[in-house]
N, C-alpha and C positions, 0 to 999 in steps of 0.2 A: 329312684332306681328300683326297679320292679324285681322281685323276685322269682326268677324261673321255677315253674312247677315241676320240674324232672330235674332238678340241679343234687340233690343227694344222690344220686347216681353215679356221679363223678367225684374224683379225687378234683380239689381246688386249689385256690393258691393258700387260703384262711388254713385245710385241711393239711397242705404242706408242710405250713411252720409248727402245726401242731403235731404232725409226725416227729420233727427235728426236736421236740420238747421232748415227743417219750410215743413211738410206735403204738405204745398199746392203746392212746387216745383216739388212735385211726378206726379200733375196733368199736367202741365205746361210740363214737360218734355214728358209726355203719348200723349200729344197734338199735341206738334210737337211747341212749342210755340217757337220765335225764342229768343235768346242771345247777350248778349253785344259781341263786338268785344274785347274790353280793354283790355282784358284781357287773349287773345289769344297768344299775343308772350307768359309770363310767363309759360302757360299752355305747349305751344310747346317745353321752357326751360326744366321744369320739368320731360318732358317726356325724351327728351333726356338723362339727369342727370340718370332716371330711368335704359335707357339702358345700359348707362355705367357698372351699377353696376352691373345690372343685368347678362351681359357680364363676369364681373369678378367674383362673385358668380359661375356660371356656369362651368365656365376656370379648374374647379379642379373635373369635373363629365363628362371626356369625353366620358362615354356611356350612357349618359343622352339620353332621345327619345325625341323629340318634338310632342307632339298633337297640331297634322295642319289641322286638321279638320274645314271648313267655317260653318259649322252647330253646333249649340250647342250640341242637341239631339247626333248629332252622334261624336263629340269630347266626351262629357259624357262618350255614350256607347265604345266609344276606351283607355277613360282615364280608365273607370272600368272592363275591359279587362286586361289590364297593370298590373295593380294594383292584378291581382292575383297572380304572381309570387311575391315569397317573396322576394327577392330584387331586385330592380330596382328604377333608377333615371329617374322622366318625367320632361320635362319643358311644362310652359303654356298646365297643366292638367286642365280641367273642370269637376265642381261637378254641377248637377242640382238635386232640389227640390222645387216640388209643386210652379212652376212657378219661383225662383228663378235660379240666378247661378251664381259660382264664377270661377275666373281661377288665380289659381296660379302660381309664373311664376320658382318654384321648388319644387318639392317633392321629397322627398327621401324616399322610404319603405327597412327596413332591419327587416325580421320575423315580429312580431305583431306590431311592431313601426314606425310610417306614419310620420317622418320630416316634416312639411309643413314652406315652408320661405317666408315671407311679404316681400319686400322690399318698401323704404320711403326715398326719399331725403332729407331729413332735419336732417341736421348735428350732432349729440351724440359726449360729450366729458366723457368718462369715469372715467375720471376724476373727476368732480365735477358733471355729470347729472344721474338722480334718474329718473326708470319707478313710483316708486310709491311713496308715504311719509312713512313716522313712522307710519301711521297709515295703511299702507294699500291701502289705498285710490289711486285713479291713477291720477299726478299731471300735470295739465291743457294744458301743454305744448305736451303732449303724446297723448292726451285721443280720440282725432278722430282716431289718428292710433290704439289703442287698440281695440276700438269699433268695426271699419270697420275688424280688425283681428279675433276679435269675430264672427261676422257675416259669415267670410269663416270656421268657423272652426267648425259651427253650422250646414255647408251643409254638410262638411266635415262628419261630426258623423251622420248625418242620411243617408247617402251613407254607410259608413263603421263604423256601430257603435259597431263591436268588435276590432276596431285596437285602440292602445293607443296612443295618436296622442300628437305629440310635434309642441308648435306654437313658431316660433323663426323669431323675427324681425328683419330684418338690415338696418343700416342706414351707411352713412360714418362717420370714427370715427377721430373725430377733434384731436385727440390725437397723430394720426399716420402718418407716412411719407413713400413714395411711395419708391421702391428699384428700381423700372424699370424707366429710359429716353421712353417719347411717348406712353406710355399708352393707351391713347383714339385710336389710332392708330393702335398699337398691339391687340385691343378688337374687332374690328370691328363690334361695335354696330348698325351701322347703314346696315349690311348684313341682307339681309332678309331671307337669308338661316338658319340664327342663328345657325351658325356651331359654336361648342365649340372651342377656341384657347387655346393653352398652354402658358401661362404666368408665370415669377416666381413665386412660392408658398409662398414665403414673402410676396407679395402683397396683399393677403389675409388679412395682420395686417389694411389693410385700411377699413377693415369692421369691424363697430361691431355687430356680431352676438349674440341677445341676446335673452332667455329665459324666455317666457313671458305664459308661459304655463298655469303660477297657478293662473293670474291676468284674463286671458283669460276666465279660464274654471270656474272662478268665476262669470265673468259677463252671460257667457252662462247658468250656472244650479243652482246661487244662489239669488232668486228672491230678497233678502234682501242687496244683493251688487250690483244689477245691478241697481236696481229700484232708483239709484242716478245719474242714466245717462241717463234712455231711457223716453220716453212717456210714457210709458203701465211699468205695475209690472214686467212682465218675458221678455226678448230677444222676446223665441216664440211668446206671445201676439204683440209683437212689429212690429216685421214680418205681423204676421199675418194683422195687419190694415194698416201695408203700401202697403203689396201686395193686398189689397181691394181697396186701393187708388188710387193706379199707374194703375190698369186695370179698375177700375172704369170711370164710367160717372160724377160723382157726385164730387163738386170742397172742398174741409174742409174749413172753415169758416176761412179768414185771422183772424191772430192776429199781426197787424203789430207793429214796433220799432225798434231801433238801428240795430236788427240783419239786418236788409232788404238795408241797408247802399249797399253793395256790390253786391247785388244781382244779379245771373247774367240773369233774366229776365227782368232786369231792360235797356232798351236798348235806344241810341242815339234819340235825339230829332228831327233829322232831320228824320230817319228810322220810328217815330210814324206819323209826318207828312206826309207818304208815304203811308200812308195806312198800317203798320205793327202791328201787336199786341202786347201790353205791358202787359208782369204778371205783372210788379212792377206796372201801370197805373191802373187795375183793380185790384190788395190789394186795393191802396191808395185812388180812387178816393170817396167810397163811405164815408172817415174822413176827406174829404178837401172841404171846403165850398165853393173854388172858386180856378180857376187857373188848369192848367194840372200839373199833379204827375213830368210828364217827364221835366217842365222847371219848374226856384225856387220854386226846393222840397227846407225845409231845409238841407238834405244832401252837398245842395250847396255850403253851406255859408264858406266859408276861414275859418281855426283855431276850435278853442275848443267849446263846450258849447251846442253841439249839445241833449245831454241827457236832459239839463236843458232844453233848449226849446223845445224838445219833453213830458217832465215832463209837461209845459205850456200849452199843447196842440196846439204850435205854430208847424203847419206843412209847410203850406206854409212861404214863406220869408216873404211877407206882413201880416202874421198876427202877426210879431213883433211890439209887442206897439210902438211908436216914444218916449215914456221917458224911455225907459230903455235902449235907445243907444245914440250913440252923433250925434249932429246935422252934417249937411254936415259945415255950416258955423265954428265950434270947429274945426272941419278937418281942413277946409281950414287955421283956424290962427293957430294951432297949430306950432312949430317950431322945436319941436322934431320928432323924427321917428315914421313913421307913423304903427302904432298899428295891430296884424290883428282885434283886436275890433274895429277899426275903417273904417279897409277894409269892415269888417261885416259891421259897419253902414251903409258905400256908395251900397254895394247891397240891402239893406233894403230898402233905399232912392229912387234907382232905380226902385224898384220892385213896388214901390207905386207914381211911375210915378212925382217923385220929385226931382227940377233940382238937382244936383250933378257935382261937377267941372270936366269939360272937360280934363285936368293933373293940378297933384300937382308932381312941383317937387322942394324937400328941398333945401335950400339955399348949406347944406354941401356937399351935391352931386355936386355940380359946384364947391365947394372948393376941394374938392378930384381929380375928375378929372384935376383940373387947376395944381396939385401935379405930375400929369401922365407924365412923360419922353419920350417922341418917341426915335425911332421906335415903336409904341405898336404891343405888339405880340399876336391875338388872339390864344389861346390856345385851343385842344381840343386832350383829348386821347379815345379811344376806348377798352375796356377791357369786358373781360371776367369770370365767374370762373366757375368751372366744379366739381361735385361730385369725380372725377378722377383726380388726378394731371395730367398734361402733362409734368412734370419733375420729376426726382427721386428725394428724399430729400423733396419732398413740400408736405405738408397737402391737405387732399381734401376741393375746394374751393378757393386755392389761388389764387392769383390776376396774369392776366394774361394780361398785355398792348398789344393789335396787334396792333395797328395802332395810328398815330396822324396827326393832319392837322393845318396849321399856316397861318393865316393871317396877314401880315405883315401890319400894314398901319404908313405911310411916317409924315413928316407935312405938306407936299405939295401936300398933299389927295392921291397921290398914293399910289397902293398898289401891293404886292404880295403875292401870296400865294404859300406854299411848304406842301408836304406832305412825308407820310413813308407808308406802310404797310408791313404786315411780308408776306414773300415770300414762307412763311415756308422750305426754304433751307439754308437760312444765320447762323443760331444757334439760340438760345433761342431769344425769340420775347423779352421779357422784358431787357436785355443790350441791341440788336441791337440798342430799338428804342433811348437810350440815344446815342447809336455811333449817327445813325442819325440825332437827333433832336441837338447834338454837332456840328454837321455839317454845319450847318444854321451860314451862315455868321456873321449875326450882330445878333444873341439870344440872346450875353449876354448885350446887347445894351440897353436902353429905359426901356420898362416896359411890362412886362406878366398878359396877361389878361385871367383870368377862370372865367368861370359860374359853381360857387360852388369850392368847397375848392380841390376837385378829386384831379385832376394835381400837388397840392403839395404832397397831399397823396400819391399816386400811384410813385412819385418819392422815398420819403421818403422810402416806402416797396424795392423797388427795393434798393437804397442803403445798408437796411440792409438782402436782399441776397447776394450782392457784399462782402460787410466784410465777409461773412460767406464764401465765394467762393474765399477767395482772391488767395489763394496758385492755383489753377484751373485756373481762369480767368487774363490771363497774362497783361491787361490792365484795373484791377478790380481798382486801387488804383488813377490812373487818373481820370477814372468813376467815383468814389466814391466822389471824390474832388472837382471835376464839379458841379455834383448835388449837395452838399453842398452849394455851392457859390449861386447858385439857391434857395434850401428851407429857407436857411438862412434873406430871404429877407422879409420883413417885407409888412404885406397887408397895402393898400394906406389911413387907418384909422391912419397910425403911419404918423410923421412930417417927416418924412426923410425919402428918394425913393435911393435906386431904389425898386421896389415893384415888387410881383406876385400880384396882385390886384382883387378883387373877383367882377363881376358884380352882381350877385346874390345875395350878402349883399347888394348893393347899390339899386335894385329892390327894396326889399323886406322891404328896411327899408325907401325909401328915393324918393321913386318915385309910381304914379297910373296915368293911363286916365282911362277913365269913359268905354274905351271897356275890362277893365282886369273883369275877374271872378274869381271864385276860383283857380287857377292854376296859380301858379309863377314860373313853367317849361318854359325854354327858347321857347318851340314851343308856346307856350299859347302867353309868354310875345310879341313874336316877334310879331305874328300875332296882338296880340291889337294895337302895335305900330304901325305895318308896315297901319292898318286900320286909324288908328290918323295919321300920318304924310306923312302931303303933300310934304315934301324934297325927303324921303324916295320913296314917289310914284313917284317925277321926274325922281330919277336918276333911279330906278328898273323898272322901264316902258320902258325903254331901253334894247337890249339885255345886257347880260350878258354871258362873257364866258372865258375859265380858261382853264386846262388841261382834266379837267373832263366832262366842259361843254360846247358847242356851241351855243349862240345866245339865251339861256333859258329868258325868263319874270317872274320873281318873283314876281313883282308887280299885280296880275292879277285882276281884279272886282269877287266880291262873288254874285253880284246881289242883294245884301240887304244895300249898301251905303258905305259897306269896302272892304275888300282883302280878298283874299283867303289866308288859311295860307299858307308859302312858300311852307312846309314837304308835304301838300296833291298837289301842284302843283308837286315836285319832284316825286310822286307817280303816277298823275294822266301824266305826260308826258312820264312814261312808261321807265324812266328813273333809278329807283331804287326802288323795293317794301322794304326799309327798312323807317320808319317813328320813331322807337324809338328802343337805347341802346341795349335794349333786345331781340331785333329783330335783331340787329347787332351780339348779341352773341351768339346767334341760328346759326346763317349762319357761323361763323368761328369754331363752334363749327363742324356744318358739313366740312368742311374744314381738321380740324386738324385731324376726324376722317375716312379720308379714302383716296383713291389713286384717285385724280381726273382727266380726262382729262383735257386739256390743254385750251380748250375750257370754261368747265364749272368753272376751275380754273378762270379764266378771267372775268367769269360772276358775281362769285361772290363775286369780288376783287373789281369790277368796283363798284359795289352797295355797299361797305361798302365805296369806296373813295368819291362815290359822298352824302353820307348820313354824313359824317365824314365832310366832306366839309365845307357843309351847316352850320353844329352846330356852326362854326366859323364865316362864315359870317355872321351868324346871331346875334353873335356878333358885328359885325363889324356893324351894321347894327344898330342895340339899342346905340351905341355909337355914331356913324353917328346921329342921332337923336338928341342925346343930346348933342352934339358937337353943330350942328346946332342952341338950344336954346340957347346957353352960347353966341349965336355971336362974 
């Protein structure tokens, strides 16, 4: 799907919902205002997931036309061209009006009846999910996809308002299971030719196609049902002021809260430092009495309660009163696990330039560990799921293991490390990786270390495929018995090892130094540590290098007293543009869907091993640490 070169011109459907979010984003976007990063893998996810489907929607209208038009103006005037014979199928038709326009990415015209299809990646079980309630009403979990369906269906009728026009949603239906092996593969979503493939016609059951017609044409023409969604009484008035907004000079009066949490104009602290313009900075700054929006907003703060102290008027971190949290010194004698109300307290403490303990780390976290067995294994898998099974039998969205990485460390500090990733020729990624990861001499040795509970889960799923495949899978029942022996094993809270052991319980409940913020994701934690510890910075100031890596410095100066985080080192060394999960599942996702050279095959096998890598030693790494304090 090509991008039209004159499309910011126009108010969209994308620019619609983000009016309904908060008007003044209309301005921001008209501006040229720039955007958070954060949240760019997800977005790149989604689209992908988009194509799939859209791919397989398509698969059964092989004389579908594409409108490839790079201009709005004249895709319009070819989609309204098309659209005079009475039947025919377009893909990505454009409708424009009075400065708006939409493209949708199917229609179907048969005599007076104009099919138009939405597609939405967010999962329907038919099962148990409802477009609307008992009352009519459209329930909360649907209602931007409604809206935004309203919105094309509104351009839709004033382009053709004698055709009787059916709005029919699809999402993938959690209900259903794939009849084809390789899917994403056979769809070849990522063609920019967007040639229709022939697929089995069963596959189709993996959509649900549904009829949303009457929910639709309610919010478009009945001022007394819409008028519980939108700004303005009618849709048209609604239009109407956001398309005054978005070409406008003139910015609407924030009203900022909660919604503004996510924002995506809300952008990095270091990017405002640069000289960059912040919409979130100029909503916030004229309700904050001191302090920049862009560092301790309340937004910041670890855990719950944010309503309430926005209820308080408490915007910035320091303008929490000191008696209605606990002191640093309660922290420090505390003996129990450490609270996020109390993680809240030490950024409050902070924020108001009052001492706060350099680490607290609980007594039971040196009992747990003292429990750990060597060999310890750090553990780390790499997964995926996809709107489109990659296997026959599987729901859209299943769980999909491509890769894992092990760090073995010794008691005699040594260590190694071993890895897997799917070659995509060996057979299904999800049993290979346990053939492999069975492979691993001494695994079932010592003790398995995860950051989060994943790696029993993801095992646990895969065992009950294997039962289900046992007649199929000729060494399903060894598989199955393996893993068992593994999930069976009790995390390092119980008295008796051998354990998969969870570092991320032990963070979150049982350890802080004074550089953690809100984020107890291993990249966050490692970085506070790898900045706190001088052990850390001896041995990491040295090279470091593995199968994946030669001679790399982990350890590096940030220029303000600590480290750099590893992830932006492995980024910024030109070594792997993968920094988080979901950015891993982007790239295998490209991967699994098309025929790659041999080359680019390589390229982006190396960036998931050396990104996959890292997550372990980084592991190893927070352990190292606290290894180090236990003496």
């Amino acid at each position: 799907m090509a991008r039209f070169n004159d499309r910011d011109k126009y108010l969209t459907r994308h620019l619609f919902g983000a009016g309904l979010e908060c008007p003044v984003k209309l301005y921001y976007y008209r501006q040229g205002y720039p955007q958070n990063k954060q949240s760019r893998p997800f977005i790149e996810h989604a689209i992908y997931n988009k194509r799939l489907l859209t791919a397989l929607v398509r698969s059964v209208y092989p004389d579908g036309i594409l409108v490839d038009e790079k201009q709005v103006p004249k895709a319009a005037d070819k989609t309204h061209q098309l659209l005079q014979s009475a039947n025919v199928v377009l893909f990505d038709a454009v409708f424009e009006h009075k400065s708006m326009m939409a493209r949708l990415p199917i229609v179907h015209k048969t005599g007076n009846k104009l099919t138009a299809f939405y597609i939405r990646t967010k999962a329907f079980d038919s099962r148990k999910h409802r477009i609307t309630d008992a009352n009519g009403f459209i329930n909360s979990k649907w209602e931007k996809y409604i809206l935004d369906f309203a919105y094309q269906v509104y351009l839709i009728q004033n382009n053709f308002p004698g055709l009787d026009i059916q709005a029919m949603l699809v999402m993938p239906e959690k209900s259903s299971s794939a009849y084809t092996d390789n899917l994403p593969l056979l769809l070849h979503p990522l063609d920019n030719s967007q040639k229709v493939v022939d697929v089995d016609f069963s596959n189709q059951e993996l959509l649900a196609k549904l009829d949303v017609t009457e929910v639709v044409e309610k919010l478009v023409s009945q001022p007394v049902f819409a008028e519980n969604y939108l700004p303005k009484p009618t849709l048209k008035e609604t239009l109407k002021y956001f398309s005054a907004v978005y070409s406008g000079d003139d910015k609407p009066e924030p009203e900022v809260g909660l919604k503004c949490k996510n924002c995506e104009f809300r952008i990095e602290e270091n990017r405002v430092g640069e000289g960059e313009k912040s919409g979130f900075n100029e909503c916030w700054s004229p309700v904050m009495s001191e302090g920049s929006p862009s560092k301790n907003h309340i937004f910041d703060l670890i855990g719950p309660g944010t309503n309430r102290r926005l209820a308080n008027g408490n915007y910035d971190q320091g303008d929490i009163p000191l008696d209605s949290i606990f002191s640093s010194a309660s922290v420090i004698k505390s003996e129990g696990r450490i609270s996020q109300e109390m993680r809240q307290a030490l950024q409050v403490h902070k924020r108001k330039n009052e001492d706060v303990p350099e680490e607290i780390i609980r007594p039971v976290l040196f009992e747990e560990l003292d429990r750990w067995e060597f060999p310890l294994h750090f553990l780390d898998f790499e997964a995926g799921n996809f709107a489109v099974p990659i296997r026959k039998n599987r729901t859209p969205y299943h769980l999909v293991v491509f890769q894992f990485s092990c760090h073995t460390l010794y008691q005699d500090g040594t260590w190694k490390h071993r890895e897997w990733i799917d070659d995509l020729n060996s057979g299904y990624s999800n049993y290979e990786l346990v053939r492999r990861l069975k492979d691993i001499s001494d695994i079932e040795e010592g003790t398995i270390v995860q950051y989060s509970n994943f790696e029993r889960h993801a095992l646990k799923t895969i065992r009950s495929e294997l039962l289900k495949e046992h007649d199929e899978i000729s060494d399903a029942i060894q598989l199955v018995s393996w893993i068992e022996q593994l999930i069976n094993r009790h995390d390092s809270s119980h008295s008796q090892p051998p354990y998969i052991a969870d570092i991320s319980r032990l963070v979150k409940n049982f350890y802080y130094n004074r550089e953690m913020e809100s984020s107890l994701s291993i990249k966050d934690v490692l970085r506070s540590v790898m900045s706190h510890s001088s052990y850390l910075k001896e041995i990491y100031s040295r090279p470091y290098s593995s199968s994946n890596f030669r001679d790399i410095i982990w350890w590096q100066p940030d220029g303000k007293g600590g480290a750099k985080n590893p992830y932006a080192v492995l980024t910024e060394s030109g070594d792997s543009p993968i920094r988080r999960g979901t950015e891993a599942m982007v790239v295998y996702g490209k991967m699994i869907a098309q025929k790659l050279d041999p080359k680019k095959k390589q390229a982006y096998q190396n960036a998931l091993l050396k990104y996959c890598e890292l997550d372990t030693l980084a592991m190893m790494m927070i352990f190292q640490h606290w290894q180090e304090k236990m003496g």
